[in-house]
Structures are given as C-alpha cells and as structure tokens.
N, C-alpha and C positions, 0 to 999 in steps of 0.2 A: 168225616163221613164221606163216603163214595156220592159221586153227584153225575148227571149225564153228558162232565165234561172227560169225564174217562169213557165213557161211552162213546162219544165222538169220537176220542181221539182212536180208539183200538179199530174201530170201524174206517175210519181216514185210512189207517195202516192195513186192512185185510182187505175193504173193497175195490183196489190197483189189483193185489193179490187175486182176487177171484176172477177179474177181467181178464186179466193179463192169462190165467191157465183155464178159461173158458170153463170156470165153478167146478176144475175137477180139483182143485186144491183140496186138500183132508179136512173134511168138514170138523172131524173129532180133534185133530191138532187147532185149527181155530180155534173153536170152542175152549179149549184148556187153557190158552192163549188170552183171548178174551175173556175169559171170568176173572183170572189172577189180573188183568189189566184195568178193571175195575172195583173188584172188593182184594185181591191182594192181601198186602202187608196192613189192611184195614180190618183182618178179621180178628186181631188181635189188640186193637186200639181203642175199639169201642167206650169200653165201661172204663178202662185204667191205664194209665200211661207206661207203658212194657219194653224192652228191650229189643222187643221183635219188631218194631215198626222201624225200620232201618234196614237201609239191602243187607248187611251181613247178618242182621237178626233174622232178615225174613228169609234169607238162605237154609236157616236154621230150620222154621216152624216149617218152612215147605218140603222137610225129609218126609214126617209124616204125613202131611196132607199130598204128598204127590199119588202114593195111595188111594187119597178117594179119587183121584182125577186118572187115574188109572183105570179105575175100577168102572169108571163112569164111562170110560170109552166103552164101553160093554152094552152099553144102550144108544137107540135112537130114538127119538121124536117125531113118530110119524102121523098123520091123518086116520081116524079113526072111522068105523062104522059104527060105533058103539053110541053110548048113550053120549059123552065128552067127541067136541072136536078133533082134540091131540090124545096121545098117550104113547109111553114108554113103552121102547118094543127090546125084549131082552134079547139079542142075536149070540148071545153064549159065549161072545169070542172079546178077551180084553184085547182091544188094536195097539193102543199106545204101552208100554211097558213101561215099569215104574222111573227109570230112569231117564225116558224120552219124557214121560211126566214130569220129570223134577226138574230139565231145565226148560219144558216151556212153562211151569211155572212159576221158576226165577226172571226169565225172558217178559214174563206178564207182568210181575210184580217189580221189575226196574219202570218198566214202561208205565209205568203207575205214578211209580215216586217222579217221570219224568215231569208230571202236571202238577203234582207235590209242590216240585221245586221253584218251578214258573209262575205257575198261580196262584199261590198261598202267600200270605203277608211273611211267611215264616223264611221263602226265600232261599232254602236249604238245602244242603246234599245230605241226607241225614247217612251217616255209615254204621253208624251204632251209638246205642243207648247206654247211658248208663255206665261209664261216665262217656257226657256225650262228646262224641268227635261228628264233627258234621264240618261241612266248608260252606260258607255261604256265598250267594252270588256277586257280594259285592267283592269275596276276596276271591273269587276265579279270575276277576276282572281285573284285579290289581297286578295277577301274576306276569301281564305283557310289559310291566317297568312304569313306569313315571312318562314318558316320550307316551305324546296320544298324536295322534294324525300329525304328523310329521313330514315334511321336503328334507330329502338327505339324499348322497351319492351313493349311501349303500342300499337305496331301497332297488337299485341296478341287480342285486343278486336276488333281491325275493320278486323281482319280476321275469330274471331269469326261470327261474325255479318252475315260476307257474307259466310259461310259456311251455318251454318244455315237458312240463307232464301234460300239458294240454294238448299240442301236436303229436306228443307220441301217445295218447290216449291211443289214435287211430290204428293203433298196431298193435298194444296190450288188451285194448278192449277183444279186437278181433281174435285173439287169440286163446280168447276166456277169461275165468274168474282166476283161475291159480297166476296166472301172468298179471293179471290185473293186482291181485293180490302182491303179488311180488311188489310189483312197481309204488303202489299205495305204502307197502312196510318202510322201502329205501326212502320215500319223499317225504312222507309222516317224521323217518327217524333223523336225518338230515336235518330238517326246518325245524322238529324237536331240540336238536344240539342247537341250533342256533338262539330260537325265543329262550331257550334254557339258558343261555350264555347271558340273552340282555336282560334276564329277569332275577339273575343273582352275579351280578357284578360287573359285566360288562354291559354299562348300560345304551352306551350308543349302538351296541347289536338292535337292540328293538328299531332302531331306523329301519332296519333288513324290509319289514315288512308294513311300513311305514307306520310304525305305532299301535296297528290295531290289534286287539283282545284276542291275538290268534291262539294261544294257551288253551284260552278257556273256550274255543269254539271246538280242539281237537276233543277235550277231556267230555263236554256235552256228547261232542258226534258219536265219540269211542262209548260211552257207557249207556246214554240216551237213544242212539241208532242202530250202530253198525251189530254190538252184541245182542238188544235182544230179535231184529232182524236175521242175525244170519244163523243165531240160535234155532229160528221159529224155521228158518228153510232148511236147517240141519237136520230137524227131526223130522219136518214133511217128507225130507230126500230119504234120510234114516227109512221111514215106516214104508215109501213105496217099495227102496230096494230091498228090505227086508221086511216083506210082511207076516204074520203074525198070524199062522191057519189052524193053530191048536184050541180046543176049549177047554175054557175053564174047570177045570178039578176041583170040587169044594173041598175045602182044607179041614172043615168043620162040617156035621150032619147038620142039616138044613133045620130039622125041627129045635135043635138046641141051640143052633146058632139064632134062630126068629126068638125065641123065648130073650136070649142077651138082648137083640136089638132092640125088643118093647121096652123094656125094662128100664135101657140108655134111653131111649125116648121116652121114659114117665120122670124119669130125672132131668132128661132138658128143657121137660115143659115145665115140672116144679120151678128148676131157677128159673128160667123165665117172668112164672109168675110171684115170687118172691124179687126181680129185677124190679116188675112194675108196683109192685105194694112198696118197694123201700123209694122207686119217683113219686108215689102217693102222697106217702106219709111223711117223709124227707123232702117234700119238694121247696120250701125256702131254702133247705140248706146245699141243695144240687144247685138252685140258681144264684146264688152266693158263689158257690164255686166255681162255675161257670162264666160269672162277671168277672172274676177275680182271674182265671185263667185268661180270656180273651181279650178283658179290660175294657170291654163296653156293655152297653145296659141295654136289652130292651125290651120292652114294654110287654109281649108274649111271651116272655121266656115263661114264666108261671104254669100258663094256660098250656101252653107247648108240651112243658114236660109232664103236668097231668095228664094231658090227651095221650100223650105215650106212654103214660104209666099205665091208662086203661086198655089202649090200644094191645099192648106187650101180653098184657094180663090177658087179655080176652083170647086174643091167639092161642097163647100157652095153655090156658082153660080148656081151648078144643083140642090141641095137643094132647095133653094129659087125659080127656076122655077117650080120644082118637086110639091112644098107646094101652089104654087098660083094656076098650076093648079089641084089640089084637087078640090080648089070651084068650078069648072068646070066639075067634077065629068070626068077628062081625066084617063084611065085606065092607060096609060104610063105613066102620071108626080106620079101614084101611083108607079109603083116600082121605077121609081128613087128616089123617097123619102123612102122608102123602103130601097134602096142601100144605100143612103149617109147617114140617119140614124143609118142604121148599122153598115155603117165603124164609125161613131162620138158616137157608143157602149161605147167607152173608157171613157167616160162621164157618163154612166152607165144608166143615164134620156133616153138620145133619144132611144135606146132599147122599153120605151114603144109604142116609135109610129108608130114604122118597126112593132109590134106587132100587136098593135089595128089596122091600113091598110091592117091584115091578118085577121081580128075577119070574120066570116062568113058572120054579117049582116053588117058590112061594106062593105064589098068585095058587100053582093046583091044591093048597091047604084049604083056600077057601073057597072051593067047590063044595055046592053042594051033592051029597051021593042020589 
C-alpha cells in the first residue's frame, strides 16, 4: 500500500524544481508525475498479486492509464466562489498528450519502486512477475567482487578518473547539458569496463576503485535518478516548446458518452461493495493470508480488515447511489460521485469520471431550465 513516504519523497524531488524555475514549472506535468510516484504500480496490487507490479509490468498497465492522466491535464483546481472551497475548472484544452503522459508516468512509477526497493523488507528491484526476475540489494552489492575497502596501487587510476572528471567539470558544465552529457557517457562507460572486468574475472580490477559497491551505485543512479528526472524535464521542455492550443473534439456525443460513464460507475461501486462484504464475511480467512504472506501476527488485523470492509462498503454504497442518480440528471448524486470517485483515485481509472462530471457540457445537463 502507498504510504506518505512516497509522498515525501516525490515532493523532495519537485520542491528544488519549483524554487529553482520560480513555480513556473508545469503544474499539470508535476502532478502526473507525482500521483504515478505514489499510487503507481500500486494500482494494481491491491487485492491480488499481478504481473504489473514490476517496472516492465507497470510499463505495460501505464499504456492505458497514460489516458486518464492525459485527459486530466484538461482540468485545474481552483478556488471557488461557490458553495465548496475548490473545484475543477474544465479549460477545454488537453496540455499533456498521451505520449508525454505515458513517460511521466513510467518516470513516476520507477520513482515509486525506488522507496519499494530501500524501504520494504523485500529489498528488491522487482523487473517482472511471474516468473519473477527481480535483483535484490544484496546481489547489486555483490556485483563490485569480493575486494571490499581495499589499499592497492591500482586505486592510482580510479582516483585518476575522479580527478579529472572533477577539474574538467569546469568546462563541460559551462558548456551545458549535451557536453556534460557527453563527458558523463565517456566516464560512466570507461569505469563500467573496468568494475565489469573486476566483477567477472579479473578480480584485482576492483582495487581500481578501492573496493567500493561502485556497480551498484551506477545501476541505482541510472534507473532511480538520472531516468526518471531527465524524463520529468523532458516532457516539462517537450510541452513549453510545443504547446498544445487546440481543444478537445469529443469523439463521442456527450449525452451517450454520460450514460456509459454512470453506468462504469454503478459497476465500480457494486465491486467495491462486494470487495467489502467478502473482508466481512471472509475476514479470518483474509487474516490467515495475510499472516501467512508477511509471516507475522498482529493483534488488529481482525478488527482492521472489518473496519475496511465497512469502510469500502459504505463508500461504494454512496457510489452506487451517487452513479444511479446521474441518470436522473440529480446535481447532488453528481458530486457524491465526484467524491467517491476521487477518493477510489488509487485505482487510477475512476479519476476520469470525478473528471468528465466536471467537463463544462456535462456540468450544462444539469442545469436546471
């Protein structure tokens, strides 16, 4: 489950970002950023153990979902005069296009698995499920040889190394990112052939850089850093130099497109409340699983998953009234469908329908004449 240490961390990563370009960095690019950075590859882990919780799985589920988060740049969040403090303002124009969507949110969802991997007992690079291939951290760590903090005459060339890329910093930096870039590929692939060399066979190479886990601090840097950073300023640069001044075209007539989307919304609130009647009814044998999975006991688990079974249920229950009365065109079952949809965000699908219940000519159905 998502926790507010992915929250931390995505915030760590954007609020430099927002100092540093005096808040005019693309509020909508964040945002797409930061939600994959905390529910992520977790939107499909929930209930059952899936293939998609894995960067190449979650590469996968995020074709379709880059969709809603496309669709979502289409709204803001502004201050209200109305009866609600905030509310969705529909500006007609999708900013982000599906494809700047899809990699901030692969960009979000490595950044995800990066607290995955650090924080979790489990320790793991997961790559894919089923059958699972994942590297865990104690074998990244193994990858620098046998030689740990070591005195040798060849550690002369890896302090070569880093001197030099450090004095001529002053002169790749100054010259930009592409120069810097260059210089970072040459010293990266260099120092790669070497740790490579003392980490499968020649093992007195690992003296080079006196022993230390440098293997496994590139493959962190390169998959935990550098990608989905220069992803997230790829697309920020993507959408200033090409922005995006056309509106939306509905693909579908809006009355019969509302009628599908209640409809998906009387079905996600039924599972929903068929999720919380089976942690009801089933809840020794969810807590049974759960010890058995984790392999420890504790005392509230019981009590825990009833409160969430009624919790789930009760939501869902306003859902489900929320979504019937739509076809009835009631202005209040619209924001309570609005609400429940939002909070079951974590799913990352209902998000579009808290959305399309804000689109403008939705909203004029339930005018009254």
């Amino acid at each position: 489950m998502p926790t507010f240490g992915h929250v931390f961390y995505g915030l760590c990563l954007l609020i430099p970002i927002f100092y540093y370009t005096r808040d005019k960095f693309n509020y909508k690019v964040a945002f797409i950023f930061f939600a994959n950075n905390l529910y992520g590859p977790d939107i499909v882990f929930l209930f059952i153990d899936t293939p998609f919780h894995s960067i190449l799985g979650f590469a996968i589920i995020a074709i379709p979902l880059a969709l809603v988060y496309s669709y979502s740049s289409r709204f803001s969040l502004k201050k209200s005069d109305g009866r609600f403090p905030l509310k969705f303002e529909d500006e007609g124009i999708s900013t982000v296009k599906w494809k700047n969507a899809y990699l901030l949110t692969i960009a979000g969802g490595v950044s995800h698995f990066f607290i995955d991997q650090f924080f979790h007992f489990e320790e793991s690079m997961w790559i894919w499920s089923w059958p699972d291939i994942s590297i865990t951290y104690d074998q990244m760590l193994s990858w620098g040889g046998s030689l740990y903090h070591v005195f040798d005459p060849l550690m002369v060339i890896g302090e070569l190394i880093v001197v030099v890329s450090i004095l001529l910093s002053i002169y790749y930096f100054r010259k930009g990112y592409k120069e810097t870039f260059k210089a970072f590929l040459i010293v990266s692939g260099i120092s790669f052939i070497i740790m490579l060399l003392g980490a499968f066979g020649v093992d007195s190479l690992t003296a080079v850089f006196g022993g230390e886990r440098e293997l496994a601090v590139m493959c962190f840097g390169l998959i935990y850093i550098l990608i989905p950073l220069f992803i997230l300023m790829y697309v920020a640069r993507n959408i200033e130099d090409h922005p995006i001044e056309t509106p939306d075209k509905p693909k579908i007539p809006r009355e019969r497109l509302f009628k599908i989307v209640a409809i998906l919304s009387i079905i996600l609130g039924i599972f929903f409340i068929l999720y919380g009647i089976l942690a009801i009814t089933l809840v020794d044998t969810f807590v049974s699983l759960i010890e058995s999975l984790t392999g420890t006991v504790y005392a509230n688990n019981r009590t825990g998953i009833l409160f969430l079974g009624f919790y789930y249920a009760t939501i869902a229950l306003i859902l489900v009234i929320g979504s019937v009365g739509l076809l009835f065109k009631n202005n209040l079952c619209r924001y309570l469908t609005i609400a429940a949809t939002s909070y079951f965000f974590i799913l990352g699908f209902p998000l579009a329908i808290a959305l399309f219940l804000c689109e403008k000519d939705v909203k004029g159905m339930f005018k009254r004449e």
